[in-house]
N, CA and C atoms as a LAMMPS dump frame, in Angstrom:
ITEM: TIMESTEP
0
ITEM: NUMBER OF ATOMS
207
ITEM: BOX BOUNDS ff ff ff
-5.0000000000000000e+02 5.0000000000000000e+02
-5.0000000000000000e+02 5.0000000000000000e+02
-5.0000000000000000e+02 5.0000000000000000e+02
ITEM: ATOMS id mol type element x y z
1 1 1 N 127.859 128.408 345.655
2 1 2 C 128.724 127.302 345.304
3 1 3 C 129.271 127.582 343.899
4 2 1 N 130.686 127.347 343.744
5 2 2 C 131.007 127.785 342.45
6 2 3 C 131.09 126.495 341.333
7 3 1 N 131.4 126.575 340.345
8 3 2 C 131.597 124.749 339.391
9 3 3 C 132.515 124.324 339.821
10 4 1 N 133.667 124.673 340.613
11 4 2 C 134.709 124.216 340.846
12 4 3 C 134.474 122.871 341.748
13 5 1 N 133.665 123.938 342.99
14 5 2 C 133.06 122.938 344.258
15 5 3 C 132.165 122.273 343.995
16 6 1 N 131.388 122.769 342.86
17 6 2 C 130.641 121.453 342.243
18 6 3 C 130.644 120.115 341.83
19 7 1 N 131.949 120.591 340.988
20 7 2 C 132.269 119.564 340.026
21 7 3 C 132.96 118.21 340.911
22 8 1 N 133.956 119.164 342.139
23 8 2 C 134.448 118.139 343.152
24 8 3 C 133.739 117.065 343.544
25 9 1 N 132.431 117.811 344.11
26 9 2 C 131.569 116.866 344.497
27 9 3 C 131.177 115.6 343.847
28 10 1 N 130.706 116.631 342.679
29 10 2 C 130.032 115.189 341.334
30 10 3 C 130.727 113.926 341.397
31 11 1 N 131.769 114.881 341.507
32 11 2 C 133.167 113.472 340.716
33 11 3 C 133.215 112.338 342.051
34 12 1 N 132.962 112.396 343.42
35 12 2 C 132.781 111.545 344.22
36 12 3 C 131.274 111.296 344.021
37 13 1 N 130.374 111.646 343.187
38 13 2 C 129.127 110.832 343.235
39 13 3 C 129.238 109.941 342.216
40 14 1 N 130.384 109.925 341.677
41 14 2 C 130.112 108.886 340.111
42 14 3 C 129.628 109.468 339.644
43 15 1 N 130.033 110.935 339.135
44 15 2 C 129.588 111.922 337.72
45 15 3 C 130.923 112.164 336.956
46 16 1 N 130.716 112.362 335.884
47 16 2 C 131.702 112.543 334.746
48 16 3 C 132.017 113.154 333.788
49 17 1 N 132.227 114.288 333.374
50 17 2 C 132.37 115.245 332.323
51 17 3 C 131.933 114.43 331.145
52 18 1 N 131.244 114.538 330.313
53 18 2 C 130.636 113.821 329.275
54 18 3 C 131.452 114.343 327.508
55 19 1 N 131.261 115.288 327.743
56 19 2 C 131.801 116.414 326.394
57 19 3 C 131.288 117.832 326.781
58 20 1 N 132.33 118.963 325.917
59 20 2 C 131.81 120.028 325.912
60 20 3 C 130.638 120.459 325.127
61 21 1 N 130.16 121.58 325.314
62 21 2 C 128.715 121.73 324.907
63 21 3 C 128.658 123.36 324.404
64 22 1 N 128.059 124.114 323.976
65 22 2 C 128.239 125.335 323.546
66 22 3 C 128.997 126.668 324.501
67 23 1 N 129.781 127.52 324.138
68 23 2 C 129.971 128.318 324.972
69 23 3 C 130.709 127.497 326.186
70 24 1 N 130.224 128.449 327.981
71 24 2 C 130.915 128.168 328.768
72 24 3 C 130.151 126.341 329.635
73 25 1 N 129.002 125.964 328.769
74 25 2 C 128.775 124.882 329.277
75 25 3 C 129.026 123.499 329.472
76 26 1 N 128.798 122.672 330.234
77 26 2 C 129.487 121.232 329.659
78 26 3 C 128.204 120.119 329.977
79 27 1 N 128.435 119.036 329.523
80 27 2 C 127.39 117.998 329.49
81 27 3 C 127.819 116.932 330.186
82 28 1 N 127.456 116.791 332.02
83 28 2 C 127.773 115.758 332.703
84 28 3 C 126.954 114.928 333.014
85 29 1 N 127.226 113.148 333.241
86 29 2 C 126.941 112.179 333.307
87 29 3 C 126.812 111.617 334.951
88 30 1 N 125.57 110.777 335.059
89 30 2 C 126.211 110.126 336.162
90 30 3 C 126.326 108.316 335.436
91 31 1 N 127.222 108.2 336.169
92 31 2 C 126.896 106.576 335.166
93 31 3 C 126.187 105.617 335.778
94 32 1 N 126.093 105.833 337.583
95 32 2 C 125.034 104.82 337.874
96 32 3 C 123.83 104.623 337.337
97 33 1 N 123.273 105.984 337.132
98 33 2 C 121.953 106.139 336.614
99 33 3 C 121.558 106.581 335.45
100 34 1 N 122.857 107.384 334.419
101 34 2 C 122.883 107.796 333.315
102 34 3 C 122.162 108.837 333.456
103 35 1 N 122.035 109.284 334.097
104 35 2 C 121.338 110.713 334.144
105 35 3 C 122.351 111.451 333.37
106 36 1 N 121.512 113.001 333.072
107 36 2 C 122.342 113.688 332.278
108 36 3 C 122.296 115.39 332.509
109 37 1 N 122.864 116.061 332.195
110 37 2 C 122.558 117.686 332.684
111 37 3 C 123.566 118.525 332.211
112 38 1 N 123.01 119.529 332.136
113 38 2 C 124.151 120.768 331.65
114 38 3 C 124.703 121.681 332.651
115 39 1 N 126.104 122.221 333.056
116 39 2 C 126.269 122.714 334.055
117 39 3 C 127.115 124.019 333.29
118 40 1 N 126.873 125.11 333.863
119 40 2 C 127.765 126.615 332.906
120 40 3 C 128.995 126.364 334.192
121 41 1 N 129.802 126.547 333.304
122 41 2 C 131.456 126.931 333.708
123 41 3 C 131.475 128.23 333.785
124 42 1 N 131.029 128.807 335.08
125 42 2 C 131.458 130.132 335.447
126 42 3 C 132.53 130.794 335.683
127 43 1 N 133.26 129.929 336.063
128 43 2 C 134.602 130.093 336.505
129 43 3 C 134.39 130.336 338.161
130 44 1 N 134.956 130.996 338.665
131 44 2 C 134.975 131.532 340.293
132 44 3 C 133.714 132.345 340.671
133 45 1 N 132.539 132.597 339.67
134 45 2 C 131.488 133.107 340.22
135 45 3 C 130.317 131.811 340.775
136 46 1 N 129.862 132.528 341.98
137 46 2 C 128.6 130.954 342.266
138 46 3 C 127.403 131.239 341.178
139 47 1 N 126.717 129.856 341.243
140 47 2 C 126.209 129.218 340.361
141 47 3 C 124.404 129.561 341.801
142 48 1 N 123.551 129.459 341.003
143 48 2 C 122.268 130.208 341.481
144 48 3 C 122.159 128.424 342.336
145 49 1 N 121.616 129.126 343.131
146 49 2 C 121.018 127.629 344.346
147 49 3 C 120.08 126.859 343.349
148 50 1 N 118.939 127.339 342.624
149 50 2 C 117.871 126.743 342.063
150 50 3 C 118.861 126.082 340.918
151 51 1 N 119.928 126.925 340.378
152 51 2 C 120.779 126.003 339.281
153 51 3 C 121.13 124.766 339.819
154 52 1 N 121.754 124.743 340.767
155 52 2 C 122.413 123.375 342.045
156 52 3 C 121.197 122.648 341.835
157 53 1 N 119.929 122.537 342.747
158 53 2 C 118.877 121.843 342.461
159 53 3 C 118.535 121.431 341.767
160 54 1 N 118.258 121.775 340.046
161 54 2 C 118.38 121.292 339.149
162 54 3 C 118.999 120.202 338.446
163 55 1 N 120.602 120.596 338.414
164 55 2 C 121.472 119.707 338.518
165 55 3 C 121.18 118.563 339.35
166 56 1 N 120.978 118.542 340.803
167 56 2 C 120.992 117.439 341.36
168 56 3 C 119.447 116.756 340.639
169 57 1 N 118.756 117.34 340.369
170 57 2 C 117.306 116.491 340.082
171 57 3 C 117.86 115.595 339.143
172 58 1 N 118.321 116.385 337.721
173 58 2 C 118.718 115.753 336.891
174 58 3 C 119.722 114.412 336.82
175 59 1 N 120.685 114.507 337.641
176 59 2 C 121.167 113.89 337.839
177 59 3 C 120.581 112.834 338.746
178 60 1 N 119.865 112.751 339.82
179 60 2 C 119.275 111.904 340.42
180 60 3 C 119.955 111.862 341.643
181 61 1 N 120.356 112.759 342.081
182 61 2 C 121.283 112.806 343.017
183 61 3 C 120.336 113.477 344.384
184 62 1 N 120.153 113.143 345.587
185 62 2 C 119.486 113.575 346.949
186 62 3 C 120.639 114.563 347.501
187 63 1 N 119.649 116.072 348.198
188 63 2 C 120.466 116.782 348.225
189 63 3 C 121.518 116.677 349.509
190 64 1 N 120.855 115.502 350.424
191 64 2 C 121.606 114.697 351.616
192 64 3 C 122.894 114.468 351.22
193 65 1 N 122.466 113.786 349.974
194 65 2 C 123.354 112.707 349.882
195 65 3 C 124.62 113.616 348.982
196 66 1 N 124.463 114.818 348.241
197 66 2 C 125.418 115.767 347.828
198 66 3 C 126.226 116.076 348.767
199 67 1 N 125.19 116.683 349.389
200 67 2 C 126.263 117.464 351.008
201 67 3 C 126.497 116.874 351.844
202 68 1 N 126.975 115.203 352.08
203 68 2 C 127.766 114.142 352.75
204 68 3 C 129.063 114.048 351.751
205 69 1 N 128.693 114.319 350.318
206 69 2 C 129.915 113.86 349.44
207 69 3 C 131.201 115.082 349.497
């Protein structure tokens, strides 16, 4: 999965680019839950599965409920 298809997703879970963060990373929000997490802007390369997982923990997000969005 690359950030691109990531980020798509987020943005229908009620996630939100927060600010940039060092380098190629950024600092996204969800606002239902305020969760918080760092995601690298790879550009067109995929992003490691265990990275995805992460992200969703952090965020509070079920991985069901990602891959319906």
């Amino acid at each position: 999965m690359t950030y691109r298809e990531l980020t798509r997703k987020l943005r229908r879970l009620d996630c939100e680019l927060d600010r940039q963060a060092r380098g190629s990373h950024e600092i996204w929000i969800r606002r239902s839950t305020r969760g918080r997490t760092t995601i690298p802007n790879w550009g067109s390369r995929d992003l490691r599965s265990g990275t995805v997982r992460a992200i969703l923990r952090d965020l509070g997000i079920e991985r069901e409920e990602f891959e319906r969005a």
